[in-house]
Legacy VTK file of the C-alpha trace (Angstrom):
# vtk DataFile Version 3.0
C-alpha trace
ASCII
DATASET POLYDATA
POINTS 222 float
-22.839 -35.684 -58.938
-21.983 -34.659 -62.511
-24.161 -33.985 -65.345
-24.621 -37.242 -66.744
-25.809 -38.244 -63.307
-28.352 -35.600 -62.534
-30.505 -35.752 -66.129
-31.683 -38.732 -67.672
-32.695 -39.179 -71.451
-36.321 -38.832 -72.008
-38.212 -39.215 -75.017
-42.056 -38.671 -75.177
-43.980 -41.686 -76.117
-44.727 -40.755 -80.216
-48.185 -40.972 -81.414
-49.430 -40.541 -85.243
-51.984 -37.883 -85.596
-54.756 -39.616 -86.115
-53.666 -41.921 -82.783
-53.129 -38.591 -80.834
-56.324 -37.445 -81.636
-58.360 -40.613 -80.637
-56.563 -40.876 -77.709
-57.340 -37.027 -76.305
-61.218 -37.944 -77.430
-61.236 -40.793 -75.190
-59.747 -39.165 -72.836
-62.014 -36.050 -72.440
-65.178 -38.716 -72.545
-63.993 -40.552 -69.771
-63.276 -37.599 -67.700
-66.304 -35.932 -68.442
-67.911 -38.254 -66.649
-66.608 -37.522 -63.422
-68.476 -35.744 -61.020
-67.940 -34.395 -57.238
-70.291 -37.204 -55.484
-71.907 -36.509 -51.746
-73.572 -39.930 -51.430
-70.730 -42.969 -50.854
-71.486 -46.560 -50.361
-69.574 -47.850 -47.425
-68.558 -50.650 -49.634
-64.937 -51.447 -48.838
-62.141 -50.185 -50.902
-58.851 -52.430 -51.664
-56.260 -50.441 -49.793
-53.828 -51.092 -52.731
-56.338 -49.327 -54.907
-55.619 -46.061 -52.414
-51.992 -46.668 -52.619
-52.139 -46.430 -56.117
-53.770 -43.298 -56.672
-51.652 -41.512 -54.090
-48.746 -43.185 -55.977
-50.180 -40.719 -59.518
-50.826 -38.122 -57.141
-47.104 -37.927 -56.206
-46.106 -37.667 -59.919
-47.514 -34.072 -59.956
-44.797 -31.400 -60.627
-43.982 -29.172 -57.786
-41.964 -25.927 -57.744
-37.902 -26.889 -57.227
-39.405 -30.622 -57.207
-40.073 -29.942 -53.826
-43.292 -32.453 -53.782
-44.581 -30.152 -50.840
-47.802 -32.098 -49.478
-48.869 -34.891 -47.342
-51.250 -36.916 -47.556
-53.312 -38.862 -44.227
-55.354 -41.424 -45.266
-58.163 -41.939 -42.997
-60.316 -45.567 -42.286
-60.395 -45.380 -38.809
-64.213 -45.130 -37.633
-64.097 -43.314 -34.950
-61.753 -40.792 -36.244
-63.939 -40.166 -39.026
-66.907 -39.496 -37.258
-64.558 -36.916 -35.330
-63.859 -34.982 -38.120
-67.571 -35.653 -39.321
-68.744 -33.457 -36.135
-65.651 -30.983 -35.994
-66.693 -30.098 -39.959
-70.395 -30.035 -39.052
-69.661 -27.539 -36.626
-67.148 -25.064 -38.680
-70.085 -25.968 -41.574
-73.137 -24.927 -39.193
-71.362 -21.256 -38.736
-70.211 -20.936 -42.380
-74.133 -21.562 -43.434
-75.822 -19.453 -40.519
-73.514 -16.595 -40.153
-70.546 -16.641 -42.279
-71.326 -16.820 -45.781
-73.598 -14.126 -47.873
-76.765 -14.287 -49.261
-75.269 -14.241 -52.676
-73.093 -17.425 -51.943
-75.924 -19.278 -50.169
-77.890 -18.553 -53.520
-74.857 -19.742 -55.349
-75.236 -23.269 -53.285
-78.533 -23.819 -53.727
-78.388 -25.658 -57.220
-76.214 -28.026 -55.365
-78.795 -29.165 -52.669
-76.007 -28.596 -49.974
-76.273 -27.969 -46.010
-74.343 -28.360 -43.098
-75.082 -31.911 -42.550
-71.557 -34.112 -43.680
-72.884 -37.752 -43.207
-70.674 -38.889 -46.041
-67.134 -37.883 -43.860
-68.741 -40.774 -41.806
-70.245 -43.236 -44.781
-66.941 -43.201 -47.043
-64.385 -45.787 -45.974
-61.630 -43.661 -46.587
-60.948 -39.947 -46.207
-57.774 -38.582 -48.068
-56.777 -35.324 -46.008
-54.212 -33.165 -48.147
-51.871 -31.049 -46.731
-49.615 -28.372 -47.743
-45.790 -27.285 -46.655
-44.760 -24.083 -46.724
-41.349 -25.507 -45.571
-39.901 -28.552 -45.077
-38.233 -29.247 -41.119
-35.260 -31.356 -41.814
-33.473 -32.333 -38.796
-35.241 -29.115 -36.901
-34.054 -26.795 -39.742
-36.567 -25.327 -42.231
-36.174 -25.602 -45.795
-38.374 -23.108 -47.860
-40.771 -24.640 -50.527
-41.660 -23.012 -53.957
-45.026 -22.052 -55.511
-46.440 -24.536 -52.534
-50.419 -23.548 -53.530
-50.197 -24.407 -56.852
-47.522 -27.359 -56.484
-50.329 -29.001 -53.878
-53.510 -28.141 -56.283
-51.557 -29.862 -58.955
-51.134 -32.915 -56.675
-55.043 -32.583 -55.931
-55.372 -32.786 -59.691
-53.851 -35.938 -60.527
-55.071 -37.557 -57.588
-58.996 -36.613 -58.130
-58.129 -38.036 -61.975
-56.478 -41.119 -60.100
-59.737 -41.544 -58.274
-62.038 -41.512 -61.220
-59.653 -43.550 -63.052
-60.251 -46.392 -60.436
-63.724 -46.146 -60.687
-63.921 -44.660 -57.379
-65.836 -41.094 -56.655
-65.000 -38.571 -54.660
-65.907 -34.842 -53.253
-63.730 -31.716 -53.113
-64.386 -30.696 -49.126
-63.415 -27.333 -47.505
-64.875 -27.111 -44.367
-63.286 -23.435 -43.581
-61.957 -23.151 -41.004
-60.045 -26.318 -41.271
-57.755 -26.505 -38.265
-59.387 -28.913 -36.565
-57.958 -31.549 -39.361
-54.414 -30.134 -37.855
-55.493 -31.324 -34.447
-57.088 -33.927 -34.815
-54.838 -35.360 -37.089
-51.575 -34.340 -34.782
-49.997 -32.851 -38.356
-46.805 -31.049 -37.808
-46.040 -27.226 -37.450
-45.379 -26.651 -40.788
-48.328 -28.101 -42.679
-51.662 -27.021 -43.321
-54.641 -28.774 -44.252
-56.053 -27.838 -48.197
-58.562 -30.259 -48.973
-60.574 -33.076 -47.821
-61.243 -35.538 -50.387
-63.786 -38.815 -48.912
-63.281 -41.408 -51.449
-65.159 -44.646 -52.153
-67.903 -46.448 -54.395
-71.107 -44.263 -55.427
-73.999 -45.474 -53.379
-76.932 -47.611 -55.312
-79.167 -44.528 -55.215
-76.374 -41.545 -55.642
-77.414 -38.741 -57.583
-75.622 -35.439 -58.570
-77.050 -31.999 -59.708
-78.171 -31.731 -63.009
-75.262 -29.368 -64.315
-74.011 -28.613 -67.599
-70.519 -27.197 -67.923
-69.058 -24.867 -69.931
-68.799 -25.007 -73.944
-65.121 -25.069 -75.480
-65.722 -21.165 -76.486
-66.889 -20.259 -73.196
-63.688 -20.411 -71.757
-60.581 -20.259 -74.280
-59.386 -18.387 -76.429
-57.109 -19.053 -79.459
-54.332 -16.592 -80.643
-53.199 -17.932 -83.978
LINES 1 223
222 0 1 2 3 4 5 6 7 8 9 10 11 12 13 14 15 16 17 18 19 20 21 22 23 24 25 26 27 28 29 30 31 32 33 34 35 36 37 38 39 40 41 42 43 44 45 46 47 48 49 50 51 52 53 54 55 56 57 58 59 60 61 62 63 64 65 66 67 68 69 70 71 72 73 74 75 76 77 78 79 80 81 82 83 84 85 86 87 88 89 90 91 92 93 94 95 96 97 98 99 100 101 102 103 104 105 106 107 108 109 110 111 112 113 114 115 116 117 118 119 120 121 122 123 124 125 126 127 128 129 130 131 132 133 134 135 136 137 138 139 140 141 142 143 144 145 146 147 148 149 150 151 152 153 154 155 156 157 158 159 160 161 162 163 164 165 166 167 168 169 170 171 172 173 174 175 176 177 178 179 180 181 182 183 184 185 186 187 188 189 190 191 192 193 194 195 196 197 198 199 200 201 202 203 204 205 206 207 208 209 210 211 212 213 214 215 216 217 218 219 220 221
């Protein structure tokens, strides 16, 4: 493959100023209403709608364009309530035993326990998974900077998931094995994140949070 074959041309779609400028507004007020949701109507989602947003999700960058994550989409009943109990239990240790005082302190804005009805409730549960290698034909094939290639993924696919008018919740039962089992995921990945996705239910409600002002967190070297 020569040059010409291996780069396209690509030019960035141009904006005037003032165009740029409503367009990042917008764009920050619709994302700031997202918000991590724990109570899901188990209102049916159009599977194309799921497609779609794993589709955006995919159009992350990764390190060497590697792309290395999976993605199981789970509607199956019974295998939800499976990983319902199997997070429950990792979830039971991690409040009774495993995490500190300071942490559980942390939580308790958030109105969070062990109880995980909503792995049931969702209709779909989007299980992410990272590669530290590929196995092509048996043989491995390293991945790059697979962490932050796979958060980026997560990125664009929580956006994805707002942007459909859909809600979801950042989950990390720890440990998370079981996903690998239950799941029957291959040697080389490992689960990241557990994302249930669906409609809000009719009486949803979310902590009353405020985030962070613009000069909280950047800082400008001009």
């Amino acid at each position: 493959m020569n040059k010409k074959e291996k780069f396209l041309p690509y030019t960035a779609p141009k904006l005037e100023a003032k165009d740029a400028l409503a367009a990042a507004k917008a764009y920050y007020q619709k994302i700031n209403q997202r918000r991590s949701v724990r109570h899901f109507s188990d209102d049916p989602v159009d599977p194309e709608i799921i497609e779609n947003i794993l589709k955006a999700a995919n159009c992350a960058p990764s390190g060497a364009h590697k792309q290395p994550w999976s993605f199981c989409v789970v509607s199956n009943p019974e295998l939800k309530k499976a990983i319902q109990l199997a997070a429950e239990k990792e979830e039971y240790e991690n409040y009774h035993s495993r995490m500190s005082d300071s942490w559980l302190k942390d939580l308790e804005i958030l109105g969070t326990d062990w109880h995980k009805e909503f792995l049931s409730i969702a209709p779909y549960l989007i299980i992410v998974f990272k590669k530290s290698y590929d196995l092509i034909n048996g043989e491995k094939k390293k991945n790059y900077y697979v962490n932050e290639s796979v958060g980026l993924a997560c990125g664009f696919l929580i956006n994805a998931i707002h942007e459909a008018g859909l809600v979801t919740l950042t989950h990390t039962p720890s440990p998370m094995n079981f996903l690998h089992e239950l799941l029957e995921r291959p040697e080389n990945e490992k689960p990241f994140l557990l994302l249930p996705v669906g409609f809000p239910a009719a009486d949803a409600e979310v902590p009353n949070l405020k985030r962070k002002d613009l000069d909280e967190f950047t800082y400008w070297y001009q």
